[in-house]
Structure formats: structure tokens, C-alpha cells
PDB file of N, H, CA, C and O in Angstrom:
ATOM      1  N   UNK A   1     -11.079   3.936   6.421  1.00  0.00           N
ATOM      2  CA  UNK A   1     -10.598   2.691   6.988  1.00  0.00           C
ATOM      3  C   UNK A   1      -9.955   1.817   5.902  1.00  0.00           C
ATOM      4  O   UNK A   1      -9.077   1.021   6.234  1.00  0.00           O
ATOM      5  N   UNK A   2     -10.377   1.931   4.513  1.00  0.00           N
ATOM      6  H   UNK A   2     -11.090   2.577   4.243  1.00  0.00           H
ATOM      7  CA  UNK A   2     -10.009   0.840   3.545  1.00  0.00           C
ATOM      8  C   UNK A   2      -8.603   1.770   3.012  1.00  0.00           C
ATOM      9  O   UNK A   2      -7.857   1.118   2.281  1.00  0.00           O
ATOM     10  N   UNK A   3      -8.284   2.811   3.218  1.00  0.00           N
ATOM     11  H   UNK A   3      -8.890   3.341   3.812  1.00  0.00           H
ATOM     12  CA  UNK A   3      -7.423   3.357   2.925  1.00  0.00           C
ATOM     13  C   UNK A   3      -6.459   2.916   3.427  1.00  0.00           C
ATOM     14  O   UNK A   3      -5.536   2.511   2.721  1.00  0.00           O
ATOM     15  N   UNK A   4      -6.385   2.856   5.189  1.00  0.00           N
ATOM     16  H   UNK A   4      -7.134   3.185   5.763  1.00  0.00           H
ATOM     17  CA  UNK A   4      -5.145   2.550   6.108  1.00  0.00           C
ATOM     18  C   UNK A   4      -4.852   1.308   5.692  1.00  0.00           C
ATOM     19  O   UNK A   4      -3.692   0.991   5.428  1.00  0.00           O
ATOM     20  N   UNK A   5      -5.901   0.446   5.584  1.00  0.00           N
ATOM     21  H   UNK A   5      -6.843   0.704   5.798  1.00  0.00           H
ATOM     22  CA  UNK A   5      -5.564  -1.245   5.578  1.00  0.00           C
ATOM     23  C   UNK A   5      -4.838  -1.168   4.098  1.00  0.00           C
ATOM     24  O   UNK A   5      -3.736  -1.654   3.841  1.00  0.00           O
ATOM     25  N   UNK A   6      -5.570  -0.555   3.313  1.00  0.00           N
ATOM     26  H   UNK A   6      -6.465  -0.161   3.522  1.00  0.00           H
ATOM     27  CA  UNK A   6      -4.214  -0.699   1.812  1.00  0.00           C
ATOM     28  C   UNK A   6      -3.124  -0.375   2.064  1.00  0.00           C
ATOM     29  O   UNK A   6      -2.157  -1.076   1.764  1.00  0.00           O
ATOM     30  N   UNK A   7      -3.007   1.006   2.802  1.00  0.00           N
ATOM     31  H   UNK A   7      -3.792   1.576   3.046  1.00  0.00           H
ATOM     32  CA  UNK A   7      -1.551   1.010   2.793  1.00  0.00           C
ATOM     33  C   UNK A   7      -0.728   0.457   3.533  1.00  0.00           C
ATOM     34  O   UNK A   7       0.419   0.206   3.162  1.00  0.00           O
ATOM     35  N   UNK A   8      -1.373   0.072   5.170  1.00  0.00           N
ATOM     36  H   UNK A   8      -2.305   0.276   5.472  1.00  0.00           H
ATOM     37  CA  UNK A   8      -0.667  -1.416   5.864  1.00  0.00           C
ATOM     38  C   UNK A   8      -0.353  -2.309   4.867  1.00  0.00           C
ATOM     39  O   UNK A   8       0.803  -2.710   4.729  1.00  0.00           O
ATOM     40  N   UNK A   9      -1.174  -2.634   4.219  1.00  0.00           N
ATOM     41  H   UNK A   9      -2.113  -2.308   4.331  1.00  0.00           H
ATOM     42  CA  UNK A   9      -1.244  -4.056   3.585  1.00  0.00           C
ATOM     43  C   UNK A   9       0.103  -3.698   2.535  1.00  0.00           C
ATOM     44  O   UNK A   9       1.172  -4.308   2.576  1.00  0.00           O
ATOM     45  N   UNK A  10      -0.212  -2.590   1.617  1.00  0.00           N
ATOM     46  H   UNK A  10      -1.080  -2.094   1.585  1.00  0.00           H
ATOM     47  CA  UNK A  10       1.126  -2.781   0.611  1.00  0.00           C
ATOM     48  C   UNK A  10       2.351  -1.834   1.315  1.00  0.00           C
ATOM     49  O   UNK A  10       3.209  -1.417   0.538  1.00  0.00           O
ATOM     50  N   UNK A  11       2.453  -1.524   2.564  1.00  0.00           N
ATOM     51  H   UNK A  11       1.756  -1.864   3.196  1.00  0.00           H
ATOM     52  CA  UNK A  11       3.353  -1.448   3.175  1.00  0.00           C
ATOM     53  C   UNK A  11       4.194  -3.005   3.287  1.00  0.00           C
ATOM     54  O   UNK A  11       5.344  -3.144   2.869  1.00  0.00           O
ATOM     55  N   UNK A  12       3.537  -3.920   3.811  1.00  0.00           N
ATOM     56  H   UNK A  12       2.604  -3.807   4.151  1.00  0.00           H
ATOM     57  CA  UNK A  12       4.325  -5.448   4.195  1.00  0.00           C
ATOM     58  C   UNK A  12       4.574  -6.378   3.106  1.00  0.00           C
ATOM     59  O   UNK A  12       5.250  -7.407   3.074  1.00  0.00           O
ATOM     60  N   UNK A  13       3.741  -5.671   2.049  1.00  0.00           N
ATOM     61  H   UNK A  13       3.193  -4.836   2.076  1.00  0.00           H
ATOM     62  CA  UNK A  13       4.267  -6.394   0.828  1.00  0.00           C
ATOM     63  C   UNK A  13       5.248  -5.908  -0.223  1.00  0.00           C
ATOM     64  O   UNK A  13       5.868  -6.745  -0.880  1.00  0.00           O
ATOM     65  N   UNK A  14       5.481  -4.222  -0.487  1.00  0.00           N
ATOM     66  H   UNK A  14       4.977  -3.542   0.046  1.00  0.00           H
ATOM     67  CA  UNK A  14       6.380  -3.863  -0.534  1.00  0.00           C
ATOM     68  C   UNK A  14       8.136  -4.509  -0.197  1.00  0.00           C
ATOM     69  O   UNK A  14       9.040  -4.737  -1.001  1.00  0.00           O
ATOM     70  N   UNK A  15       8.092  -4.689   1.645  1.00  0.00           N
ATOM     71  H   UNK A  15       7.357  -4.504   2.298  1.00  0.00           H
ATOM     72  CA  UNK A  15       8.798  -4.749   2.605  1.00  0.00           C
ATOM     73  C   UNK A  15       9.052  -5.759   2.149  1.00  0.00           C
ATOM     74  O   UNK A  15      10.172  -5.825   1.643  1.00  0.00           O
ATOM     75  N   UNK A  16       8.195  -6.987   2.097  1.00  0.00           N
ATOM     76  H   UNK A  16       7.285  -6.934   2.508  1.00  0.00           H
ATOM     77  CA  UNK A  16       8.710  -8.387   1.989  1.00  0.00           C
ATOM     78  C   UNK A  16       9.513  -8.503  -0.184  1.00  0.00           C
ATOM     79  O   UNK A  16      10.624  -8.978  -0.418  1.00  0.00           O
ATOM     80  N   UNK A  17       8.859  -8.121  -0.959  1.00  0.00           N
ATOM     81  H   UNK A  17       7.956  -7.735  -0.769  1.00  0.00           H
ATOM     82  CA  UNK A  17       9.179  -7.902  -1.871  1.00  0.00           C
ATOM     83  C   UNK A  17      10.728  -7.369  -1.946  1.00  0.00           C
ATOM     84  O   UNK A  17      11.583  -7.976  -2.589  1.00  0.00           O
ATOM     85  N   UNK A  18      11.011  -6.073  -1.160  1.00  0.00           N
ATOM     86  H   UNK A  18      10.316  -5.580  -0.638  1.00  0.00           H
ATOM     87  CA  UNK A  18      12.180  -6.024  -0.913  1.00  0.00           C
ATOM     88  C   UNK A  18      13.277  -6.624  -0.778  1.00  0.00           C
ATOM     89  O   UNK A  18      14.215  -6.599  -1.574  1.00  0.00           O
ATOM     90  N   UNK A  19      13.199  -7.349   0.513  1.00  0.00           N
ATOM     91  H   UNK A  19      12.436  -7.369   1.159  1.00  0.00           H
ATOM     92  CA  UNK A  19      13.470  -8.639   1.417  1.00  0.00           C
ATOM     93  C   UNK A  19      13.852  -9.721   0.043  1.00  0.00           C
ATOM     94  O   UNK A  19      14.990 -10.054  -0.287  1.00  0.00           O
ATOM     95  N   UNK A  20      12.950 -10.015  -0.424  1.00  0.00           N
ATOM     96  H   UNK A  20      12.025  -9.745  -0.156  1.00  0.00           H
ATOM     97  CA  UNK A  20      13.381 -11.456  -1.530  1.00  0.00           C
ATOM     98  C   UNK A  20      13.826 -11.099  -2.404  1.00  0.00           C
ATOM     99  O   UNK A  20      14.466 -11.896  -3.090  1.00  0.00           O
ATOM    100  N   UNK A  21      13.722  -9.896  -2.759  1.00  0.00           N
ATOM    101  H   UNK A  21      13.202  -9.248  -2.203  1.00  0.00           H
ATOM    102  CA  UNK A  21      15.491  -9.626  -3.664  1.00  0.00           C
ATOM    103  C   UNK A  21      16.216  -9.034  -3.061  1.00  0.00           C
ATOM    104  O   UNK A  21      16.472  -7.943  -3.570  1.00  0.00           O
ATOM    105  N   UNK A  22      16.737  -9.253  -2.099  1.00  0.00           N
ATOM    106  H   UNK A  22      16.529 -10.139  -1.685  1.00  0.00           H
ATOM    107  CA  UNK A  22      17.802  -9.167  -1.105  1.00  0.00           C
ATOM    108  C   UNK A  22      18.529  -7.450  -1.200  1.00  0.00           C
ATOM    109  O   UNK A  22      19.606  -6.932  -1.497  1.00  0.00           O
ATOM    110  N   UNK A  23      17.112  -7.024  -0.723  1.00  0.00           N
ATOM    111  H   UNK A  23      16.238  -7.445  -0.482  1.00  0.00           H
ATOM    112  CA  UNK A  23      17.635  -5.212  -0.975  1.00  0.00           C
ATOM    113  C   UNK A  23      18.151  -4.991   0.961  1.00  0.00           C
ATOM    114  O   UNK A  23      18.065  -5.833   1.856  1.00  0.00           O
ATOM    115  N   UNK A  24      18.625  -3.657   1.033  1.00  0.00           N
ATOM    116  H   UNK A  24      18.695  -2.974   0.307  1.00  0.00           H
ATOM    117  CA  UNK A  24      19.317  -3.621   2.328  1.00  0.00           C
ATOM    118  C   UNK A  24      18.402  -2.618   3.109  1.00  0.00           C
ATOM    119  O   UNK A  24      17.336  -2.430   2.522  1.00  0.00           O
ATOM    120  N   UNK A  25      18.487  -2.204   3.810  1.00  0.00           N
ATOM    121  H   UNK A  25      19.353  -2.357   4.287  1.00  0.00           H
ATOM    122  CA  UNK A  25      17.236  -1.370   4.799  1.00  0.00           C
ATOM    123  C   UNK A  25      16.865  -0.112   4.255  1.00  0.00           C
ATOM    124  O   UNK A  25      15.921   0.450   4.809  1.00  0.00           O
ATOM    125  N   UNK A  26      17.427   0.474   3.250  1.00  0.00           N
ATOM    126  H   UNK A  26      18.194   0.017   2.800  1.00  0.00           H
ATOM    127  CA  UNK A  26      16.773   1.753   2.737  1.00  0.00           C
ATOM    128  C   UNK A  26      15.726   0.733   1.399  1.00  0.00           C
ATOM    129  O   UNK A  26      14.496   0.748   1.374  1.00  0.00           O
ATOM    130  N   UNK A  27      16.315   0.205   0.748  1.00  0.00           N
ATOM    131  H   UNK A  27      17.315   0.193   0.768  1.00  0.00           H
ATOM    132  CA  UNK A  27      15.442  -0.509  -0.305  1.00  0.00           C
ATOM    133  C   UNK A  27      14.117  -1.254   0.058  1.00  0.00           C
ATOM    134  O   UNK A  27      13.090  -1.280  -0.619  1.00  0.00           O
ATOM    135  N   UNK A  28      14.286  -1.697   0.948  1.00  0.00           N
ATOM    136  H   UNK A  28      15.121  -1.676   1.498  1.00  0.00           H
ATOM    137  CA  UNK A  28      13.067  -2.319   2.184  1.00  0.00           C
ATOM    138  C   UNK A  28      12.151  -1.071   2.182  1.00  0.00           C
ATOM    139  O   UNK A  28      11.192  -0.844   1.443  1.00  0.00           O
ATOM    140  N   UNK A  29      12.778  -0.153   3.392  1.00  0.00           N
ATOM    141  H   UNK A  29      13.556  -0.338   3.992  1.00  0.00           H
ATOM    142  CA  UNK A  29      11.613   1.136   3.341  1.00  0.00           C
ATOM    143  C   UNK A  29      11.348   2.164   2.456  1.00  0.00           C
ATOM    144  O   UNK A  29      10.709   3.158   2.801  1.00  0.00           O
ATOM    145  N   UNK A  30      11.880   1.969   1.107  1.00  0.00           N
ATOM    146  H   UNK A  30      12.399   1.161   0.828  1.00  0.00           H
ATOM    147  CA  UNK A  30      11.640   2.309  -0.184  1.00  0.00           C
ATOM    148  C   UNK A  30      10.260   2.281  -0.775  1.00  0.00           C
ATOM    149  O   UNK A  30       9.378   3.124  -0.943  1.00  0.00           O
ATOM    150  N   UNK A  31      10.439   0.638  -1.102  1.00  0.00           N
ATOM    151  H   UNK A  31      11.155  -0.046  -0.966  1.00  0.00           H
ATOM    152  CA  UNK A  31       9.450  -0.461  -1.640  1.00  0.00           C
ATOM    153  C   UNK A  31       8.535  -0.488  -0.740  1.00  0.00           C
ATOM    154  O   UNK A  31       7.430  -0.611  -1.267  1.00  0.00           O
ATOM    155  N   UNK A  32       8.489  -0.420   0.556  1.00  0.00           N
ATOM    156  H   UNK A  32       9.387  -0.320   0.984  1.00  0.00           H
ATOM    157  CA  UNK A  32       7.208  -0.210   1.945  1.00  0.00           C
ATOM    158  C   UNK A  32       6.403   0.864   1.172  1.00  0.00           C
ATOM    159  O   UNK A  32       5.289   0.899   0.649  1.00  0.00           O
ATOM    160  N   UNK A  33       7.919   2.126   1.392  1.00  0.00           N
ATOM    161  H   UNK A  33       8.824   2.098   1.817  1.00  0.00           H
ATOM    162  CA  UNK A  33       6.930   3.658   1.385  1.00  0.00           C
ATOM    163  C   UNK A  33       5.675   3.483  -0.170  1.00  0.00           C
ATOM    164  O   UNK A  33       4.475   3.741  -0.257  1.00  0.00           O
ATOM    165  N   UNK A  34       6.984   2.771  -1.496  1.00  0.00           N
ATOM    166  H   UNK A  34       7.960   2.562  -1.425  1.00  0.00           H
ATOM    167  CA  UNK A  34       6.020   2.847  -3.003  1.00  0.00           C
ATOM    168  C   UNK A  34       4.863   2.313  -2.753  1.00  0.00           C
ATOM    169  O   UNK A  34       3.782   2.858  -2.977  1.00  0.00           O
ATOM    170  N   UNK A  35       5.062   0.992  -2.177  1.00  0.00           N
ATOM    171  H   UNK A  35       5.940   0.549  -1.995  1.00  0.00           H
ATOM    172  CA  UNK A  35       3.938   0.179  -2.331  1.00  0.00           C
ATOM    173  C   UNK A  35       2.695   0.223  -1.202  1.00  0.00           C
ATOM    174  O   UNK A  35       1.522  -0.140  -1.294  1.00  0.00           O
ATOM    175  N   UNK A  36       3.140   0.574  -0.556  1.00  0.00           N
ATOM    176  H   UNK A  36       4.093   0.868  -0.482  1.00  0.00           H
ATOM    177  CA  UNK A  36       2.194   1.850   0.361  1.00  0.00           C
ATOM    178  C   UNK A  36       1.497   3.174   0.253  1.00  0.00           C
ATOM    179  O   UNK A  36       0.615   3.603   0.997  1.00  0.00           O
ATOM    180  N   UNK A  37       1.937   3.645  -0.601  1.00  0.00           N
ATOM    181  H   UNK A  37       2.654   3.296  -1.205  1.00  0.00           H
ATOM    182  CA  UNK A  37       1.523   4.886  -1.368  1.00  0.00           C
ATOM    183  C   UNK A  37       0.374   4.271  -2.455  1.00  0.00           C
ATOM    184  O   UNK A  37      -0.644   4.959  -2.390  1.00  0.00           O
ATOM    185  N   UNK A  38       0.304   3.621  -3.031  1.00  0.00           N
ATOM    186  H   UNK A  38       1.131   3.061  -3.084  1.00  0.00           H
ATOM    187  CA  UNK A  38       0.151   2.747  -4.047  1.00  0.00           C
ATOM    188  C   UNK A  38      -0.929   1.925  -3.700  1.00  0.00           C
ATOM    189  O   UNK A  38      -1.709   1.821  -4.647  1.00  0.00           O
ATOM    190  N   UNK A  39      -1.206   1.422  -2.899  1.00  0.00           N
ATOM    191  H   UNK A  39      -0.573   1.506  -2.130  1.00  0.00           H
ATOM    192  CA  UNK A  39      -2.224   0.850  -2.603  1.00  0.00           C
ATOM    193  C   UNK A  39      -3.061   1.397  -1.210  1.00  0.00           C
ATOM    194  O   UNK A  39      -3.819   0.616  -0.635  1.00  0.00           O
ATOM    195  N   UNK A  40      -2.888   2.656  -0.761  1.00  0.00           N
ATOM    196  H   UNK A  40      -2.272   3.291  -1.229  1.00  0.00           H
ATOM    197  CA  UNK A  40      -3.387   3.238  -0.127  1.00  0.00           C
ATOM    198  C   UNK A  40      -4.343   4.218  -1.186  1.00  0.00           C
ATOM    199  O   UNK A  40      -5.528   4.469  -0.970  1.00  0.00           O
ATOM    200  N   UNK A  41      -3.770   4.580  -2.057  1.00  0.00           N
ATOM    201  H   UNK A  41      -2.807   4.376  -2.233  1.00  0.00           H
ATOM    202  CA  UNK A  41      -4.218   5.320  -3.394  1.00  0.00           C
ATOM    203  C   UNK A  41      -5.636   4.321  -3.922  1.00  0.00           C
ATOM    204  O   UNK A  41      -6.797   4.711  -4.045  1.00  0.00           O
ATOM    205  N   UNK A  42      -5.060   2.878  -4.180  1.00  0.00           N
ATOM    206  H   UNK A  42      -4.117   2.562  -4.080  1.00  0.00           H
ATOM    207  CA  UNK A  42      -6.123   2.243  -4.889  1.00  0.00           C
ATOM    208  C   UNK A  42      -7.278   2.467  -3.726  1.00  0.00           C
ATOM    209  O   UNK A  42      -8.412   2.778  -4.088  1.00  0.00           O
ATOM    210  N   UNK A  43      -6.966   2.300  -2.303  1.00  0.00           N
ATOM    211  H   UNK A  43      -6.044   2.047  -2.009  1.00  0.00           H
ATOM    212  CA  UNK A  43      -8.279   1.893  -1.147  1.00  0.00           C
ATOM    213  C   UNK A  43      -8.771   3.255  -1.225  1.00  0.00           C
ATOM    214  O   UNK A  43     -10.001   3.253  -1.161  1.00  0.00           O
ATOM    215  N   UNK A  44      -8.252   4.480  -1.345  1.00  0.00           N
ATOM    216  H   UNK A  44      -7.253   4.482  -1.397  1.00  0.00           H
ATOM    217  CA  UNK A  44      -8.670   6.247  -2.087  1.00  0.00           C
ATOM    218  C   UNK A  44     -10.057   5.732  -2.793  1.00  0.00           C
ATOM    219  O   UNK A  44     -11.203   6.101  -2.538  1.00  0.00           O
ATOM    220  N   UNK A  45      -9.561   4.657  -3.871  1.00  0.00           N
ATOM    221  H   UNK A  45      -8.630   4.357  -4.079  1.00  0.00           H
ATOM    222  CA  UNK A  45     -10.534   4.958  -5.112  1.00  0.00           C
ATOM    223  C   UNK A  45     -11.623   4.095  -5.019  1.00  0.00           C
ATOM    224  O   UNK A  45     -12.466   4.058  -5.915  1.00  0.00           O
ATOM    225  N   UNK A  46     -11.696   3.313  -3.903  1.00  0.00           N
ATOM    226  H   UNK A  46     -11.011   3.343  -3.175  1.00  0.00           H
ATOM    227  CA  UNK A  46     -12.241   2.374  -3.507  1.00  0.00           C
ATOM    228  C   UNK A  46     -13.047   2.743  -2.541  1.00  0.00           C
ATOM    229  O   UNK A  46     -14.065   2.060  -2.425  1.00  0.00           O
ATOM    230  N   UNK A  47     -12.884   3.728  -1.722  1.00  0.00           N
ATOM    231  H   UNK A  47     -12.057   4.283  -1.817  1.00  0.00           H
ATOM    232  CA  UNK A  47     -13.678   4.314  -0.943  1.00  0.00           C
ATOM    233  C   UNK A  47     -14.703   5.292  -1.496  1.00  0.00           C
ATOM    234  O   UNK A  47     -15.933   5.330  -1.483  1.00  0.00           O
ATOM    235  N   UNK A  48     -13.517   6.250  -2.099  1.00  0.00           N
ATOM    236  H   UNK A  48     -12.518   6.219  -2.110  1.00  0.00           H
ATOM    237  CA  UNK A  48     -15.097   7.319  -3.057  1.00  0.00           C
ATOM    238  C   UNK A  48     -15.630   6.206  -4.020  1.00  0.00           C
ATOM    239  O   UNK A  48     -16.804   6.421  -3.718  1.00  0.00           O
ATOM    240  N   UNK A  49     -15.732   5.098  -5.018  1.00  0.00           N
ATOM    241  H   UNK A  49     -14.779   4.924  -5.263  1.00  0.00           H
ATOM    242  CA  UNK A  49     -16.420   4.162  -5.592  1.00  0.00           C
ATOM    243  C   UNK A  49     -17.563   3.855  -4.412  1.00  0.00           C
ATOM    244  O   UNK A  49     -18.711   4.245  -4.628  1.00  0.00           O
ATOM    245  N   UNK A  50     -17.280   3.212  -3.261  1.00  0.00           N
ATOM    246  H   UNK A  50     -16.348   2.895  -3.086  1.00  0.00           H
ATOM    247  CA  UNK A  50     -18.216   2.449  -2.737  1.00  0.00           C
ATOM    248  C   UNK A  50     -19.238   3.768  -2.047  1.00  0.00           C
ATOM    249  O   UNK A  50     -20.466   3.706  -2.098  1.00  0.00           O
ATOM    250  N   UNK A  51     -18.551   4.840  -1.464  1.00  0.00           N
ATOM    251  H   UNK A  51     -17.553   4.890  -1.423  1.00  0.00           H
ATOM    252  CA  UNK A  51     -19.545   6.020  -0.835  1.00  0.00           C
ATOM    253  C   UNK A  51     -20.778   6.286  -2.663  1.00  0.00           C
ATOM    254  O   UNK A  51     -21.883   5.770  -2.833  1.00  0.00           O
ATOM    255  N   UNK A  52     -20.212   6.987  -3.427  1.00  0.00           N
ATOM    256  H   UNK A  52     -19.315   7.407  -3.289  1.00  0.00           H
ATOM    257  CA  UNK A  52     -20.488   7.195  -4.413  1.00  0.00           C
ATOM    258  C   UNK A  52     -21.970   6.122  -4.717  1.00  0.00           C
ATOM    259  O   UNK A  52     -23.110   6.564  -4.863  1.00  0.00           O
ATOM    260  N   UNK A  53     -21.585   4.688  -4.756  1.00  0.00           N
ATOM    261  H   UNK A  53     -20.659   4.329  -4.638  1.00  0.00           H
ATOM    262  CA  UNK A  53     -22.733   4.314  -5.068  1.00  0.00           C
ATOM    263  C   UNK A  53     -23.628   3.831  -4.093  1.00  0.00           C
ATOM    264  O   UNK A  53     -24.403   2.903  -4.326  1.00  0.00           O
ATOM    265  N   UNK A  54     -23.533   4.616  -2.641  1.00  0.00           N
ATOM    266  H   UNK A  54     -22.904   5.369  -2.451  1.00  0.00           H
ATOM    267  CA  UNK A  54     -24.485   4.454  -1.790  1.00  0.00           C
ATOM    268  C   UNK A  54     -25.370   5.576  -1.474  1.00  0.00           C
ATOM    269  O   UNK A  54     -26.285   5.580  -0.650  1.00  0.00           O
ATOM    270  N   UNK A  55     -24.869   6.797  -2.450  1.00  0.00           N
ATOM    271  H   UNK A  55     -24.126   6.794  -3.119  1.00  0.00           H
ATOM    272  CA  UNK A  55     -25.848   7.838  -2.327  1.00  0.00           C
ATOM    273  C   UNK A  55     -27.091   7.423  -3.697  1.00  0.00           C
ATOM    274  O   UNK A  55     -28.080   8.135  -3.870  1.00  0.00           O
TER     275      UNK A  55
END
């Protein structure tokens, strides 16, 4: 679950990041896909961390 919400989450921040330096619709879903990848990765490490120290 903390996985999807990272990568929602740095999906729209990516997107908006895009957006304010005035990139055009591939640069938008560029910066979505990186920063979505990217912080879906961190909620990865965040999930085995938190399982990890509940065994």
C-alpha cells in the first residue's frame, strides 16, 4: 500500500514539477513516470524496513 501511494504521490509531483518549468506533454509524463519510479522505490524500502522490524 505505501508503495502505490509513493508512486501516486511522486507521480503528481513529478507532473506538477514538469508543469512549472513549462515542459510540454511528453516532459510532464517523463518527470510523472521518474518521479514515480522513484518514490515508489523509496515506499519499496519503507515497506521491507517497517515489515522487517515487526518480526
Amino acid at each position: 500500500m505505501i508503495v502505490i501511494l509513493g508512486a501516486l504521490i511522486g507521480a503528481i509531483v513529478g507532473g506538477l514539477t514538469a508543469r512549472r518549468r513549462k515542459g510540454n506533454r511528453l516532459d510532464i509524463a517523463q518527470y510523472a513516470a521518474g518521479y514515480g519510479i522513484a518514490f515508489g522505490l523509496v515506499g519499496l524500502i519503507v515497506t521491507v524496513l517497517i515489515d522487517r522490524a515487526m518480526v
